[in-house]
N, CA, C and O atoms as CSV, one atom per row, in Angstrom:
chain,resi,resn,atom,element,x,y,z
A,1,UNK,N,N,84.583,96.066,157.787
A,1,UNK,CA,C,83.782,96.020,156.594
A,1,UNK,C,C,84.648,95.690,155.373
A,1,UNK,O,O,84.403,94.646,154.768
A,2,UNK,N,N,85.570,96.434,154.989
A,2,UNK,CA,C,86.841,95.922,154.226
A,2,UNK,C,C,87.534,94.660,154.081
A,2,UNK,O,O,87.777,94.023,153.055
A,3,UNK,N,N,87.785,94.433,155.187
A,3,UNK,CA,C,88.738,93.312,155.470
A,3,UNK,C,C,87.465,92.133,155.424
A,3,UNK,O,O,87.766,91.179,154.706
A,4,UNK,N,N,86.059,92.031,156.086
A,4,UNK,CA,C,85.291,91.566,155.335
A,4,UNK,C,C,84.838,90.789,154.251
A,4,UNK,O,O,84.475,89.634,154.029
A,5,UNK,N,N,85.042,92.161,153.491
A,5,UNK,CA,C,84.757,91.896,152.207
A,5,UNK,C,C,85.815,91.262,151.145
A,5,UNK,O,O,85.513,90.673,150.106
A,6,UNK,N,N,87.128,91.516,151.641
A,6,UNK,CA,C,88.260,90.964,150.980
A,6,UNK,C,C,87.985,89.020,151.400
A,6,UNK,O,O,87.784,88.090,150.620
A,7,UNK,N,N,88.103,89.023,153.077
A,7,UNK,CA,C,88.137,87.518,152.997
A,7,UNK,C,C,87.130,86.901,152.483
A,7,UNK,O,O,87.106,85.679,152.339
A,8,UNK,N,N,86.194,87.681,152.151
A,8,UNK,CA,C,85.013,87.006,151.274
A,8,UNK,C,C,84.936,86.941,149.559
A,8,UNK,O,O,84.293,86.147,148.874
A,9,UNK,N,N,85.769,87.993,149.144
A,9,UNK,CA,C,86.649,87.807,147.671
A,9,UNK,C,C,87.793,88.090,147.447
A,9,UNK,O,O,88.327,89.198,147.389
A,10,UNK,N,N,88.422,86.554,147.245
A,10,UNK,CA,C,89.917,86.671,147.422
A,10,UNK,C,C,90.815,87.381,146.410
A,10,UNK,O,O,91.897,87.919,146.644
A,11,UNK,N,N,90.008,87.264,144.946
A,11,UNK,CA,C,90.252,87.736,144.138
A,11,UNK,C,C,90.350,89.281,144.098
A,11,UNK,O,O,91.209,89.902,143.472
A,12,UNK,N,N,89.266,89.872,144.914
A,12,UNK,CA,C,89.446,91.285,145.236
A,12,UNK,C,C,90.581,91.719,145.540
A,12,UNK,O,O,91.078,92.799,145.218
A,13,UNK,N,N,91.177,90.595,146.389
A,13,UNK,CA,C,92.225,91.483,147.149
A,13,UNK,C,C,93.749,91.553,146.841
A,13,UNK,O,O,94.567,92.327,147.338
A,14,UNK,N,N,94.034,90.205,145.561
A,14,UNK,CA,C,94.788,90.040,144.640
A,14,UNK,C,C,94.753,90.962,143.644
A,14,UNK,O,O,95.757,91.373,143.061
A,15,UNK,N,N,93.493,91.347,143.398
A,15,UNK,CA,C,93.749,92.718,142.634
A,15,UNK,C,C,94.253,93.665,142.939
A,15,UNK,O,O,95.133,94.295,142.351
A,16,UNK,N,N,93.539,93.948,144.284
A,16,UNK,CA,C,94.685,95.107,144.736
A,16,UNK,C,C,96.234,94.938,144.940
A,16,UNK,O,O,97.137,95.559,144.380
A,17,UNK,N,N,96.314,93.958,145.868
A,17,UNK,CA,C,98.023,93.750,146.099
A,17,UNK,C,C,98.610,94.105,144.484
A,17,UNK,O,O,99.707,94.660,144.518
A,18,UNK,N,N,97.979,93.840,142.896
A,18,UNK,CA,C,98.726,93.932,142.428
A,18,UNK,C,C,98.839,95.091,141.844
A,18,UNK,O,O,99.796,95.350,141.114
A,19,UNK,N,N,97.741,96.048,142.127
A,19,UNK,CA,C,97.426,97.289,141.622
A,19,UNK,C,C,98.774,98.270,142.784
A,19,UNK,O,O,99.447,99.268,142.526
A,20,UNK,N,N,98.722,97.692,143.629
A,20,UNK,CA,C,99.663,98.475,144.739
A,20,UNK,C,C,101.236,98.016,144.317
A,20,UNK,O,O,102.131,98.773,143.939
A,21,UNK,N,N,101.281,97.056,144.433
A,21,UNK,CA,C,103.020,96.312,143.572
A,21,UNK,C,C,103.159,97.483,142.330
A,21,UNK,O,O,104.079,98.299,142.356
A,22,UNK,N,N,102.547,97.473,141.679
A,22,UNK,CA,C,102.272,98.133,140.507
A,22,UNK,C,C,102.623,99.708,140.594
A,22,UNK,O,O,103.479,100.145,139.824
A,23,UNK,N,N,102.035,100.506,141.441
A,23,UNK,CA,C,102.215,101.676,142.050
A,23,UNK,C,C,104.084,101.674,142.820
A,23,UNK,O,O,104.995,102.500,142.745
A,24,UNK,N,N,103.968,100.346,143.494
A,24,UNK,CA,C,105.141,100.954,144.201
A,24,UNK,C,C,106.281,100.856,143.203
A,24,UNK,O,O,107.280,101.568,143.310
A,25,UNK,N,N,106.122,99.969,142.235
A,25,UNK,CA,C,107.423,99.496,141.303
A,25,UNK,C,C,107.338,100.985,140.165
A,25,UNK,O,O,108.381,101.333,139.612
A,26,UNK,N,N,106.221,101.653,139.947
A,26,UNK,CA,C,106.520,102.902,139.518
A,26,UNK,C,C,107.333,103.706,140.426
A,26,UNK,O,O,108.438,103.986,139.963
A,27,UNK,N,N,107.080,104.157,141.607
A,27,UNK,CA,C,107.390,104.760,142.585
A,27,UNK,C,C,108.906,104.603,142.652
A,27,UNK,O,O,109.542,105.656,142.632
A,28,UNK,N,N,109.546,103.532,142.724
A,28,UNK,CA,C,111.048,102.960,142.933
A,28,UNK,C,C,111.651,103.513,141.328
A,28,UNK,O,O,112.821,103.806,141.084
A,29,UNK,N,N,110.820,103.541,140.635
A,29,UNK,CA,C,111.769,103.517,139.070
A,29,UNK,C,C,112.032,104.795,138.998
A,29,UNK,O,O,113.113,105.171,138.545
A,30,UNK,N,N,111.090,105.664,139.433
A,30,UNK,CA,C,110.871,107.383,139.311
A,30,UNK,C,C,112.087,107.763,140.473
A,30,UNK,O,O,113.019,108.521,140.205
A,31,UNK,N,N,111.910,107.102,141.802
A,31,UNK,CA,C,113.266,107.389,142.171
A,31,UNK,C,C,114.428,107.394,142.267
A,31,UNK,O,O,115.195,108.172,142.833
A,32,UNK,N,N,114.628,106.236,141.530
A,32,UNK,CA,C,116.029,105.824,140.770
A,32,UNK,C,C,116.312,106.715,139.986
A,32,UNK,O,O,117.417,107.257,140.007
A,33,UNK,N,N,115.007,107.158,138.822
A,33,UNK,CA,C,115.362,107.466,137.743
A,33,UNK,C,C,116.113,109.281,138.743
A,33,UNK,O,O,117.159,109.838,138.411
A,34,UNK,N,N,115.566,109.561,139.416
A,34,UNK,CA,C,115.545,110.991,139.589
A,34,UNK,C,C,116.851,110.960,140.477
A,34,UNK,O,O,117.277,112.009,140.962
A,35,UNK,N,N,117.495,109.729,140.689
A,35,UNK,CA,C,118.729,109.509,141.881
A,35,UNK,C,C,120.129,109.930,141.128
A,35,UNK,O,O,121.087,110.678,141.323
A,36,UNK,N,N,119.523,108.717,139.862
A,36,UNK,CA,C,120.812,108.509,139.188
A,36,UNK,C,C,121.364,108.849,137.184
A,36,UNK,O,O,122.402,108.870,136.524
A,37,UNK,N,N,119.773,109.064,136.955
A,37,UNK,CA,C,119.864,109.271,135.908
A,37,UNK,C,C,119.955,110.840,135.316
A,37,UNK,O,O,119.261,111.656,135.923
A,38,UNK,N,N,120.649,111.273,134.327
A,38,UNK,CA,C,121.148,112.340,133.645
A,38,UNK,C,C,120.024,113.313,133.398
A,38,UNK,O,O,119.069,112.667,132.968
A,39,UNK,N,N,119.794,114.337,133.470
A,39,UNK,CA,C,118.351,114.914,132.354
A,39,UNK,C,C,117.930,114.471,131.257
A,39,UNK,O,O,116.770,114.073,131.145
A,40,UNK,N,N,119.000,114.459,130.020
A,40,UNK,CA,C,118.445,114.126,129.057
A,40,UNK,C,C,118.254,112.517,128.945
A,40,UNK,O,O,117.664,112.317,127.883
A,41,UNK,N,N,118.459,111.548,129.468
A,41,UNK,CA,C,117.770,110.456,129.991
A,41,UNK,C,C,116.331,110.200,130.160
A,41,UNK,O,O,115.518,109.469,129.595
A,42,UNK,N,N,116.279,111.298,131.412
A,42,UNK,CA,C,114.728,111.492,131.881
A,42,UNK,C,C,114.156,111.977,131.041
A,42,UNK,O,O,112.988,111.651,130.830
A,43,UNK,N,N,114.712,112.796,130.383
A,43,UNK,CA,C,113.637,113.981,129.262
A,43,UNK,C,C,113.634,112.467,128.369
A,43,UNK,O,O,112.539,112.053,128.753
A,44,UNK,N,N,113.979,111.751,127.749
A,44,UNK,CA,C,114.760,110.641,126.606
A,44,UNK,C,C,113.260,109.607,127.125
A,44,UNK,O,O,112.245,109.535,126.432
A,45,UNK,N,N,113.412,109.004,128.252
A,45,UNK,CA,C,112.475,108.236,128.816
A,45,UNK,C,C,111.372,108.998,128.899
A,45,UNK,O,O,110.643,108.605,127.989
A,46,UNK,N,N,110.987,109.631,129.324
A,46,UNK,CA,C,109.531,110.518,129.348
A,46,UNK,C,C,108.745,110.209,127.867
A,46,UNK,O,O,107.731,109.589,127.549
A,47,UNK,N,N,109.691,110.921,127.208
A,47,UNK,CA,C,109.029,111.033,126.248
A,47,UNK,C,C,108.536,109.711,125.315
A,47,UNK,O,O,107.529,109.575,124.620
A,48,UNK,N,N,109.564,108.872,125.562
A,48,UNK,CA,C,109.590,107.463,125.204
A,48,UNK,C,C,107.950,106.783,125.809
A,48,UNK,O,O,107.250,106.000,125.167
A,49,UNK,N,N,107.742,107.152,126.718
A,49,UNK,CA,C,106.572,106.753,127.690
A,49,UNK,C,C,105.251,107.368,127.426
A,49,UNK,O,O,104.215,106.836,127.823
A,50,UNK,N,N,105.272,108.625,126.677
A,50,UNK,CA,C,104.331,109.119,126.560
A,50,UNK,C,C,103.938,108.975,125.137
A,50,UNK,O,O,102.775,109.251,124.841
A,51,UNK,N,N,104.714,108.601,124.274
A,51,UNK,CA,C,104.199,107.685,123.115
A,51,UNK,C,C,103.879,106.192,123.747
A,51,UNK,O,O,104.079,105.267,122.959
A,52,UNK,N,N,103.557,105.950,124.647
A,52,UNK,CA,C,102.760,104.729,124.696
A,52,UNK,C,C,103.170,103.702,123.713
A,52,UNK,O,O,102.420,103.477,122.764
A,53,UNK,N,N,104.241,103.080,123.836
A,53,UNK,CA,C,104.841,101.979,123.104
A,53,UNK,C,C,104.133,102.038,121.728
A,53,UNK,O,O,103.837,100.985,121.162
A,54,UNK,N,N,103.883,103.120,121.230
A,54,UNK,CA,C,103.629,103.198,119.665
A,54,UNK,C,C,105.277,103.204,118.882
A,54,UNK,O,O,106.328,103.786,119.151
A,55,UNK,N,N,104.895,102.333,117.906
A,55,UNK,CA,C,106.030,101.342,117.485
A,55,UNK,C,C,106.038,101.531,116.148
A,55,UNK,O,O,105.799,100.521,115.485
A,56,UNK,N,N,106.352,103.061,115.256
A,56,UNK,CA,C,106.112,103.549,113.929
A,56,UNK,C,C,106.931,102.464,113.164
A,56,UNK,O,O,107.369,101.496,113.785
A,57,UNK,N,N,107.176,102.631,111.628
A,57,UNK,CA,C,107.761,102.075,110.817
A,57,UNK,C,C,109.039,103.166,110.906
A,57,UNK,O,O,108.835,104.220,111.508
A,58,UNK,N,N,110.166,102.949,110.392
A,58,UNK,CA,C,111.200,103.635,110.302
A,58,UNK,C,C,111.124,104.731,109.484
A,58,UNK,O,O,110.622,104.686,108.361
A,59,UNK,N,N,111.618,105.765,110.008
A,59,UNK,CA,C,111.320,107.275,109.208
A,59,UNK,C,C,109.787,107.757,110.152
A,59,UNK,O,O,109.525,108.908,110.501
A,60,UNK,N,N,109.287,107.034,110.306
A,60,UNK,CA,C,107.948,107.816,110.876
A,60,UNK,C,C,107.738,108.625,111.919
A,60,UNK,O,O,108.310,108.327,112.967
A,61,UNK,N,N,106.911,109.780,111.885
A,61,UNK,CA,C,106.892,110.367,112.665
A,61,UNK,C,C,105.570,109.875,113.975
A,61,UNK,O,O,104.417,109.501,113.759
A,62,UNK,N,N,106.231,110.045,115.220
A,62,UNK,CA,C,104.843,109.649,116.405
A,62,UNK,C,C,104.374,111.490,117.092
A,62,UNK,O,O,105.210,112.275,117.541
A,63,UNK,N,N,103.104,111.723,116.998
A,63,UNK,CA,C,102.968,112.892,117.532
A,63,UNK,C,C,102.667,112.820,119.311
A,63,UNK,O,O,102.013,112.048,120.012
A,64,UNK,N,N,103.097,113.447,119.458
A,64,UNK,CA,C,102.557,113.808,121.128
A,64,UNK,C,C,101.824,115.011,121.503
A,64,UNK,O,O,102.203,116.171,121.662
A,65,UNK,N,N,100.531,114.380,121.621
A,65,UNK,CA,C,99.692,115.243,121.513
A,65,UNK,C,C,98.662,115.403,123.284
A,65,UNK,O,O,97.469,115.511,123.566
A,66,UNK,N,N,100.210,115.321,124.235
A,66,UNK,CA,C,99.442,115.517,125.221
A,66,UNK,C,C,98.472,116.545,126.369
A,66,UNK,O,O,97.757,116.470,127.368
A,67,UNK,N,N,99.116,117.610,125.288
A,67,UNK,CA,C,98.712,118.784,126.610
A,67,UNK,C,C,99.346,119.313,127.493
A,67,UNK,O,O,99.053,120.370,128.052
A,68,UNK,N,N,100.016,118.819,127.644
A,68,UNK,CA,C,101.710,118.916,128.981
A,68,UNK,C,C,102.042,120.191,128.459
A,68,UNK,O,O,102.321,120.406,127.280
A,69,UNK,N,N,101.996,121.258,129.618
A,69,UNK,CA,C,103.015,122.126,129.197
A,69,UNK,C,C,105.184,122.019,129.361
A,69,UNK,O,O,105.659,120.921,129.651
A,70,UNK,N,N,105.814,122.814,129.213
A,70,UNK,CA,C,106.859,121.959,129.713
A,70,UNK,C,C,107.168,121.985,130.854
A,70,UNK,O,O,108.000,121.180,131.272
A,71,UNK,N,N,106.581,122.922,131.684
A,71,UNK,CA,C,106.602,122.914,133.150
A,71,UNK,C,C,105.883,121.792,133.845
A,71,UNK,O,O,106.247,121.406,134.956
A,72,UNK,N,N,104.702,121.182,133.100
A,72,UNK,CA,C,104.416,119.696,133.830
A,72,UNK,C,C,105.652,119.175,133.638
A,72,UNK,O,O,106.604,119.079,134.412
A,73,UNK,N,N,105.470,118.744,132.134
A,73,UNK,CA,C,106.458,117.391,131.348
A,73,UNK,C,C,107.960,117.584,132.897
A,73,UNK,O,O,108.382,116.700,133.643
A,74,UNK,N,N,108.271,118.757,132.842
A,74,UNK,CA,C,109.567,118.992,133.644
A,74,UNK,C,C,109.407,118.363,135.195
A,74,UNK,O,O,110.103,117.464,135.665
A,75,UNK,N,N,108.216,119.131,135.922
A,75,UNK,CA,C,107.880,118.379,137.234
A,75,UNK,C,C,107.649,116.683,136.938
A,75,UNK,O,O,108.086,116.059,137.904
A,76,UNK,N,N,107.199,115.956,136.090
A,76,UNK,CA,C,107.095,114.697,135.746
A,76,UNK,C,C,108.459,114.018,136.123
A,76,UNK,O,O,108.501,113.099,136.941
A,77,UNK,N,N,109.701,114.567,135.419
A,77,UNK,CA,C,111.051,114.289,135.753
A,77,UNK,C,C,111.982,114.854,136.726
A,77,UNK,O,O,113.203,114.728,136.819
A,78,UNK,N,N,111.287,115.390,137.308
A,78,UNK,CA,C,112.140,116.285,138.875
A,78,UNK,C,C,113.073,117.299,137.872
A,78,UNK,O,O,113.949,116.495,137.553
A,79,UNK,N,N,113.306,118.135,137.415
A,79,UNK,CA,C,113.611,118.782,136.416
A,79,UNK,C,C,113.021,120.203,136.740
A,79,UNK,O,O,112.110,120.286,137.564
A,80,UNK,N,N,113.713,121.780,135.859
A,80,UNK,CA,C,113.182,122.746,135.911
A,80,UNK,C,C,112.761,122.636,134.568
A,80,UNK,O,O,113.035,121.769,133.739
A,81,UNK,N,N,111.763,124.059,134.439
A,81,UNK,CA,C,111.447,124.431,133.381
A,81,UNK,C,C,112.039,124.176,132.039
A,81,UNK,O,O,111.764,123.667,130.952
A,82,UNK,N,N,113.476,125.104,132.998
A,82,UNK,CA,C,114.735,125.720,131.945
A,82,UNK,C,C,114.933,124.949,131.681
A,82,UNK,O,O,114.743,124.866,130.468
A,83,UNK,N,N,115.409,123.771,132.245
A,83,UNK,CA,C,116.520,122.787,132.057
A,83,UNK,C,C,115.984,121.388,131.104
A,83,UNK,O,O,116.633,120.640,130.373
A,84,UNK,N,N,114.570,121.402,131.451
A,84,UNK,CA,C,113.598,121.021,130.196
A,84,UNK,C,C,113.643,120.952,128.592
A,84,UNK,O,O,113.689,120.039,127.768
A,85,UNK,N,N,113.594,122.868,128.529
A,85,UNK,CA,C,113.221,123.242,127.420
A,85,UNK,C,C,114.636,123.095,126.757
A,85,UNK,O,O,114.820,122.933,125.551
A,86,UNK,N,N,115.593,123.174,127.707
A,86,UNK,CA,C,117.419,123.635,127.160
A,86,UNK,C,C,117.166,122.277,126.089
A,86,UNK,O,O,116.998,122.376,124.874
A,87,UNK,N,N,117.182,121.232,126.738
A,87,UNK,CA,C,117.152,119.520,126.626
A,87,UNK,C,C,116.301,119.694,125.466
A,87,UNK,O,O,116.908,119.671,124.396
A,88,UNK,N,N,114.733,119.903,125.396
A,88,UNK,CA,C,113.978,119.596,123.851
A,88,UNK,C,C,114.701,120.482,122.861
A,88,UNK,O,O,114.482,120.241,121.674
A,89,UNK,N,N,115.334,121.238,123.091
A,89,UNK,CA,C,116.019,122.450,122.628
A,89,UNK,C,C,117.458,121.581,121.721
A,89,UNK,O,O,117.711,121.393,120.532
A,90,UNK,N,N,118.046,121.277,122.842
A,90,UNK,CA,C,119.492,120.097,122.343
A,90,UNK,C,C,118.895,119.117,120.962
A,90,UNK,O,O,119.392,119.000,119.842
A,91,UNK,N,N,117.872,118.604,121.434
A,91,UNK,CA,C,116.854,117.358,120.511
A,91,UNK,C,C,116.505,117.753,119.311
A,91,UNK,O,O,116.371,117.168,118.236
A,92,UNK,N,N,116.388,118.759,119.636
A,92,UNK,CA,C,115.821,119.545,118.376
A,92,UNK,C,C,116.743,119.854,116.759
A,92,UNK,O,O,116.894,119.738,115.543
A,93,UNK,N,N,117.166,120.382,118.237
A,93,UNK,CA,C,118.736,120.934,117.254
A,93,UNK,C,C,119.255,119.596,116.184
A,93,UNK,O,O,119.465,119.603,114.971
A,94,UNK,N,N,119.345,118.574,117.123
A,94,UNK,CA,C,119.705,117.125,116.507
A,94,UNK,C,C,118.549,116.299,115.685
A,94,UNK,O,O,118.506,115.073,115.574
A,95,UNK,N,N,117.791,117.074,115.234
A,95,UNK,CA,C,116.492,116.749,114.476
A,95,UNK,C,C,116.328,114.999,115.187
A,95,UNK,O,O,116.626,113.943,114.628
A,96,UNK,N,N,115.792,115.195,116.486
A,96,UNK,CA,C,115.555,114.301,117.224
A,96,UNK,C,C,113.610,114.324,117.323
A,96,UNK,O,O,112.766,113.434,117.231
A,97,UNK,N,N,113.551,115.534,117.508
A,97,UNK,CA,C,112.458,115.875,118.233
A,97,UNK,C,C,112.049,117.731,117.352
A,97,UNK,O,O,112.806,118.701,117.353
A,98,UNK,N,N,110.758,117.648,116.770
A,98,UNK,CA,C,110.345,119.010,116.588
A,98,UNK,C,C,109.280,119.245,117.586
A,98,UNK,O,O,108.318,118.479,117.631
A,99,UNK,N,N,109.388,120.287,118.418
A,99,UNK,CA,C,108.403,120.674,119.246
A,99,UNK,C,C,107.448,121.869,118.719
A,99,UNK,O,O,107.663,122.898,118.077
A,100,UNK,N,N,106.548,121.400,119.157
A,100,UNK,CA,C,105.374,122.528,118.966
A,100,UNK,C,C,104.852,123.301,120.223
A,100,UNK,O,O,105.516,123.419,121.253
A,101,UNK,N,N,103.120,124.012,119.968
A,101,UNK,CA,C,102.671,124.537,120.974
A,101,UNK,C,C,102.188,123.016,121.755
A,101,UNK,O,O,102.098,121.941,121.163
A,102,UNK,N,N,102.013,123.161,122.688
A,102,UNK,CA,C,101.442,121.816,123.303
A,102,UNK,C,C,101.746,120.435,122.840
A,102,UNK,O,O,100.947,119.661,123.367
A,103,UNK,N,N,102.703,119.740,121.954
A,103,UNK,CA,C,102.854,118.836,120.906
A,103,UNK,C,C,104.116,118.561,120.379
A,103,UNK,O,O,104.639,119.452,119.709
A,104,UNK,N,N,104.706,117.524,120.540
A,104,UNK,CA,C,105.547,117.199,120.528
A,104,UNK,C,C,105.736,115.786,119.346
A,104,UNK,O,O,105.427,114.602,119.479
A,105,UNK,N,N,106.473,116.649,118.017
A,105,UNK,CA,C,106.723,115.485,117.079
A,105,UNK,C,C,107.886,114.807,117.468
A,105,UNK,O,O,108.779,115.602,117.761
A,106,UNK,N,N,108.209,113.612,117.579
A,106,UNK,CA,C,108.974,112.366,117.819
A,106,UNK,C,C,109.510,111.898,116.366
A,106,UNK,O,O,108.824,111.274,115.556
A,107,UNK,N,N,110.849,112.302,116.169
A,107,UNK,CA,C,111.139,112.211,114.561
A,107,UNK,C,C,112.174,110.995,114.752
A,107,UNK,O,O,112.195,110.458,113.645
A,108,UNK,N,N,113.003,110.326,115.568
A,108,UNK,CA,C,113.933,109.579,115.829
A,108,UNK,C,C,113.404,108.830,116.413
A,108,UNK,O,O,114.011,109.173,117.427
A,109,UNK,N,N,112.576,107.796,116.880
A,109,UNK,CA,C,112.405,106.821,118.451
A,109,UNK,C,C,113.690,106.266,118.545
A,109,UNK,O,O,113.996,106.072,119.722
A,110,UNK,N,N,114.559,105.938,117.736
A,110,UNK,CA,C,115.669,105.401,117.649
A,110,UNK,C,C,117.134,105.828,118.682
A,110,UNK,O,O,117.854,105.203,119.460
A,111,UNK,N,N,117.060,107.314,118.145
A,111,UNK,CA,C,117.581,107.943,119.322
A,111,UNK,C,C,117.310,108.367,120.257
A,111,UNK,O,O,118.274,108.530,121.005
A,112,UNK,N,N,116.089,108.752,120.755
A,112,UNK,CA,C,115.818,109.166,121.926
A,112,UNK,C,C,116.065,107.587,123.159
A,112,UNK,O,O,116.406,107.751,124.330
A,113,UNK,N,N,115.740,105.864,122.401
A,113,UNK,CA,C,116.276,105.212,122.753
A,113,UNK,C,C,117.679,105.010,123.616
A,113,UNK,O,O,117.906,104.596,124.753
A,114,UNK,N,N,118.578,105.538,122.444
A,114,UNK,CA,C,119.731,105.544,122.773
A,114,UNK,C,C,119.918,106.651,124.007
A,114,UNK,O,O,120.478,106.322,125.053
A,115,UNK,N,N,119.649,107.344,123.894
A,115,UNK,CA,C,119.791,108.407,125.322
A,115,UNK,C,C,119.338,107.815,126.454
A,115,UNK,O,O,119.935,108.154,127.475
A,116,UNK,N,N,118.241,106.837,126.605
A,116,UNK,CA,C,117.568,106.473,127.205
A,116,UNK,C,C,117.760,105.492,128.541
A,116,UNK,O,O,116.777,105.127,129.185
């Protein structure tokens, strides 16, 4: 019935192959990232990602207003809790990043770049 329906829209099935390419080339980056890259990297990229290529003017602040506690945000990056919060904690300190309850102000994109 599937296979079917694919040789009957080819286009269907180009969609998928690319919806799946798509999936796996996430899949490969997340394991790289979790192979070879540092924490504050991952924490650096995450967060980079979850502003959704919002692209402030300089000085501006981007809010993150996702809901993530840091125990997701942390499982997101193969990461603990601790080792999470230590990291927004470091950022912080470096007026990189002010964290809130649930919310995360983005005061640098510049540097979290550079970590990145």
């Amino acid at each position: 019935m599937v296979r079917d329906r694919l040789e009957s829209d080819p286009t269907l099935g180009m969609a998928l192959f690319e919806i799946a390419g798509e999936r796996l080339r996430e899949a490969q980056n997340l394991a790289e990232s979790l192979a070879f890259d540092a924490v504050l990297s991952r924490v650096a990229n995450l967060l980079l990602e979850l502003t959704g290529g919002a692209d402030p003017a300089a000085g501006e602040t981007v809010v993150l207003d996702t809901g993530l506690t840091h125990q997701q945000m942390a499982g997101l990056i193969g990461t603990t809790r601790e080792t999470f919060t230590s990291t927004i904690s470091r950022l912080a300190a470096s007026r990189i990043v002010r964290p809130q309850r649930l919310r995360l102000e983005i005061l640098d994109r510049g540097a979290l770049h550079n970590f990145a």
